[in-house]
N, C-alpha and C positions, 0 to 999 in steps of 0.2 A: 538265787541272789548272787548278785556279782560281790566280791569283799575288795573295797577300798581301801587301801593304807595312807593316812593324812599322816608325816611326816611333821613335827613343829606346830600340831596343832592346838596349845595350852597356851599360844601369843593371841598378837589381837586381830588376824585373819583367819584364825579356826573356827573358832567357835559361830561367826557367819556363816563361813563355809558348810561346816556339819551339819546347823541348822536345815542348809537350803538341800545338802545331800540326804538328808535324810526324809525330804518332803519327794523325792527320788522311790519310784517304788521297786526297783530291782535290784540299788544298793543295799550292800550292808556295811555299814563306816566303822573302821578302828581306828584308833590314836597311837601314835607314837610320838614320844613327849620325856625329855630328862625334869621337867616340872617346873623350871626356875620362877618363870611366871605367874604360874598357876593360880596364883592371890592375887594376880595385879586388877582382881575385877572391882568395880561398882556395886557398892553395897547394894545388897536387896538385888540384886539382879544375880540369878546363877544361869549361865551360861549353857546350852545345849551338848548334850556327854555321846560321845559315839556308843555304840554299843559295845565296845571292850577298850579300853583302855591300857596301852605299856608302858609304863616309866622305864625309860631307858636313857644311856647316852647311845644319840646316834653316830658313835664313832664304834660302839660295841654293837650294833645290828651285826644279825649272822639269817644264817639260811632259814630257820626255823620260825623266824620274825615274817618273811615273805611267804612262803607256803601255802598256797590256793589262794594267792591275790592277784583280784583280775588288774588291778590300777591302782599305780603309785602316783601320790600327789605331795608333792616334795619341796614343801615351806621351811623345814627347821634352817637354820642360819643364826649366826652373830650377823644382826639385820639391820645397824647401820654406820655410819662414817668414826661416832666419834668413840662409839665398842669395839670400832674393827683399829682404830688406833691406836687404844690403850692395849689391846687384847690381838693385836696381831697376830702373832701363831697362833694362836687359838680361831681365830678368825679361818688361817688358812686349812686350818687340820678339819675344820667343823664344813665349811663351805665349800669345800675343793678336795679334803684328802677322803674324807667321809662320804660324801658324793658321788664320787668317782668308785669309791667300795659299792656303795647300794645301787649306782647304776648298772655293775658289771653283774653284782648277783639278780638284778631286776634282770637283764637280757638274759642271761644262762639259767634259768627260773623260770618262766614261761610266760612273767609278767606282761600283758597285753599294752596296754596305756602306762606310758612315765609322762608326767605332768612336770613340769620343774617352773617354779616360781624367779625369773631371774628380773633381772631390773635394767629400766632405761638409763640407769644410771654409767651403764657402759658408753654410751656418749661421752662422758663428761665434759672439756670444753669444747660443744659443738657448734656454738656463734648461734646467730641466725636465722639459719635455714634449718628448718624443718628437716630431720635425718632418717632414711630409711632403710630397709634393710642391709641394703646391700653398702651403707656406707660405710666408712670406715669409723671405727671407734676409737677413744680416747680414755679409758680409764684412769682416773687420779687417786685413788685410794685403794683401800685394799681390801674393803666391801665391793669394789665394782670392778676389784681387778680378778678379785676369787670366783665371781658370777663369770664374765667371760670367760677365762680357761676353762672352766666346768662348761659350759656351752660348745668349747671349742673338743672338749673331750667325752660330751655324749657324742659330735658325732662321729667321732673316732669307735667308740664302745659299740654304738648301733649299726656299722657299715652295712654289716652283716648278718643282720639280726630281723627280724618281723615285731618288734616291741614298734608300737608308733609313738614315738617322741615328741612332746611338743613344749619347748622354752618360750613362753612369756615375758616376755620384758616391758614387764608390767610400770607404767607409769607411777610418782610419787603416789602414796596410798593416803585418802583421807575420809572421814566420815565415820558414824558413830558404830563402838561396838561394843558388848560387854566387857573385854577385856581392853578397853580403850589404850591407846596411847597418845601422850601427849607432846611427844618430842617429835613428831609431824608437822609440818610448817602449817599448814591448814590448818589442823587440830589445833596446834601451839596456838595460831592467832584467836583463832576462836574462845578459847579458854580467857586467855590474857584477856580478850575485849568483856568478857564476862564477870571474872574478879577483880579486874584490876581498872578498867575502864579506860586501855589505852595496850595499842600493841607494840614494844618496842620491835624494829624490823634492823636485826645486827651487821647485816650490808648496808648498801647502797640502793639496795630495793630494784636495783638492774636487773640480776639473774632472770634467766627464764627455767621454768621447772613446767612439766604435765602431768597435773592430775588425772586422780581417778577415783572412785568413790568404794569401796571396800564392798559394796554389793554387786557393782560393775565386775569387780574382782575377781569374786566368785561365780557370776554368770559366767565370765571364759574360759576358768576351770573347768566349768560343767561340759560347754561346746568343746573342749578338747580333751576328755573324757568319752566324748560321744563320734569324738573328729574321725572322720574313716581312711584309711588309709590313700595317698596319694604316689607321684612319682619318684617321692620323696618319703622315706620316715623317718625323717626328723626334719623337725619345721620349728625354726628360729620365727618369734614375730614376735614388734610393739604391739603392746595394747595399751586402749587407752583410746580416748576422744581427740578430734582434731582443734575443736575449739575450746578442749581445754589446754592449751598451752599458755603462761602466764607467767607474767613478770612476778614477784612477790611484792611488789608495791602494788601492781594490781591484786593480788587476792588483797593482800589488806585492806583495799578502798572495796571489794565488795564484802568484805564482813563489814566494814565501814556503813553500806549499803542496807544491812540489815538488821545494825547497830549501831543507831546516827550519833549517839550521846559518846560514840568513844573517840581519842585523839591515836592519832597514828606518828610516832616519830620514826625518822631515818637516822640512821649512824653517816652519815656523808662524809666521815671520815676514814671509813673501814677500810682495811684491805681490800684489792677488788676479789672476790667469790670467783673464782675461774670455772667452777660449777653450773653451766649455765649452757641448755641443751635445750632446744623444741625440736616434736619428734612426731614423724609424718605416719598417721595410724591408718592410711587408704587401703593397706592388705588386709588388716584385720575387718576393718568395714564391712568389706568383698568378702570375706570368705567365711566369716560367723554369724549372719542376716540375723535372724531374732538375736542372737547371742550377743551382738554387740553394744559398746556401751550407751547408758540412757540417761544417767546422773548427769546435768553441770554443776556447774561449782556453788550458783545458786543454791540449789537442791542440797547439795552437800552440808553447804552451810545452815542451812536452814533443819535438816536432820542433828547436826553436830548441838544446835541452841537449844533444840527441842531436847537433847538427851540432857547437855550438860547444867544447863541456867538453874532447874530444880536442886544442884548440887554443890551449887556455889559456896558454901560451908566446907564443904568436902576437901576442895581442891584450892580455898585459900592460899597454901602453901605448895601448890601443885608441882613447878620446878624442882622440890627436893622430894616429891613423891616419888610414891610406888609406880606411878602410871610414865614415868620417865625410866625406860629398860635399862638405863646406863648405872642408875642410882640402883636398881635391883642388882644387878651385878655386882658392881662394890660394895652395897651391904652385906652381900654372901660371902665375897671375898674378906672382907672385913672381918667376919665372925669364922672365919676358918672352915665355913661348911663347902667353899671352893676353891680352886689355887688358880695361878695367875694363867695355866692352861684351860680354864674352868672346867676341869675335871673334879669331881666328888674327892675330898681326903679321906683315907680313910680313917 
């Protein structure tokens, strides 16, 4: 049995992931997880448990943690825009300095597969055109400025190494999971058109953003877990679908599509979103055949209503939930069990 170490898996891409590795019959999946989320699930629903589980911060990973792991799959992160702004050093130390630790002990360790979860988000203002690998990037935050260095410093760590590398730059994540999240623009819409009977959309509805569906997700973890070595070991790629690239006035008119009874208003007087990237997935296409993506956004949606509509009680006051990571975090912080580095007090 190969042993897997899922990195960050107690958010709301683990617990899919695990599920699908575990249907895997030569893994054997562990977790490593500081906990923060760990509650953020859907009642009645418990979530798929790796077979061993670490509560850990992964800024304290040491050697003893990797130890006969064939494959590192390395989700944990402060995992988006407006945690990596309140919590910026934290942000850098967790996504970039922590990173950069478990990468160099993954290569001098004998770790086979490093998996790294990064985001399209390194675009950021990338206009119109469709951007592909080789383009140039734009970072504007410090979510998608910590995913780039850390890309640009596996492949400094792996020059020299036999670990096969592979970064993802995994499209916006949507679709249902037990440990849901609701601060997903897809998700977000979907919920709102369910309690509340109308999406508010806080641009101009302009942006362009690429999804992807949280099952699509994990199918390309699996392919590059199983990726075989090339001319290259390390291999930057988008994932993600080509025709999922979408304006957010477009997703809204197709939740709109599958819930005619809701109104959709634009902010027309917003700032403009400089946030606003489509992004050309034709390598990934090529080079992961069954492994690539199969969800659109249809599908998504239509997943996300089936989960959430039965719950609508739940999530009334959804914005100030558990299921918003940002509100998790300042209520920890709040109650002293975190500090403003989210580190454990002791």
């Amino acid at each position: 049995m190969k042993k897997i170490l899922v990195t960050g898996n107690l958010g709301y891409i683990g617990p899919v992931l695990i599920s699908n590795l575990k249907k895997e019959k030569d893994y054997n999946v562990l977790g490593f997880d500081i906990g923060w989320f760990e509650h953020c699930c859907i009642e009645n629903i418990i979530p798929n448990k790796p077979s061993i589980q670490i509560y850990k911060d992964i800024r304290d990973i040491n050697d003893d943690d990797i130890k006969d792991i064939y494959g590192v799959v390395h989700l944990c992160a402060v995992s988006n825009d407006p945690m990596g702004k309140e919590f910026e050093s934290a942000t850098y130390s967790i996504n970039l300095d922590a990173s950069i630790k478990l990468a160099k002990m993954c290569a001098n360790n004998g770790v086979k597969k490093f998996v790294f979860a990064s985001s399209c988000s390194v675009y950021g203002a990338g206009g119109k055109n469709a951007k592909n690998e080789n383009d140039e990037v734009n970072p504007l935050t410090a979510y998608a400025k910590s995913k780039i260095n850390f890309e640009n410093e596996l492949i400094n760590i792996n020059k020299n190494k036999e670990m096969i590398v592979t970064a993802l730059r995994f499209s916006t994540a949507c679709g249902p999971s037990p440990r849901i999240r609701l601060d997903l623009v897809l998700n977000d819409f979907v919920a709102s058109a369910i309690v509340n009977n109308r999406i508010d959309i806080l641009s101009d509805g302009s942006p362009l953003r690429p999804l992807i569906d949280v099952e699509d997700m994990t199918k390309a973890i699996l392919w590059a877990l199983r990726r075989e070595p090339d001319n290259n070991n390390t291999l930057i790629i988008n994932v993600g679908k080509n025709s999922n690239n979408l304006t957010v006035l477009d997703m809204a008119n197709l939740v709109k599509d599958a819930l005619p009874n809701i109104s959709i208003n634009v902010n027309k007087d917003a700032d403009v979103d400089k946030r606003s990237y489509a992004v050309d997935f034709s390598k990934f296409k090529e080079m992961s055949g069954p492994y690539y993506s199969s969800y659109n956004i249809n599908d998504s949606i239509i997943r996300l209503i089936d989960q959430l509509k039965p719950l609508k009680e739940q999530l009334n006051d959804f914005r100030e939930s558990k299921f918003i990571r940002h509100n998790t975090l300042r209520r920890l912080k709040l109650k002293k069990i975190i500090d403003q580095e989210l580190k454990v007090n002791d």
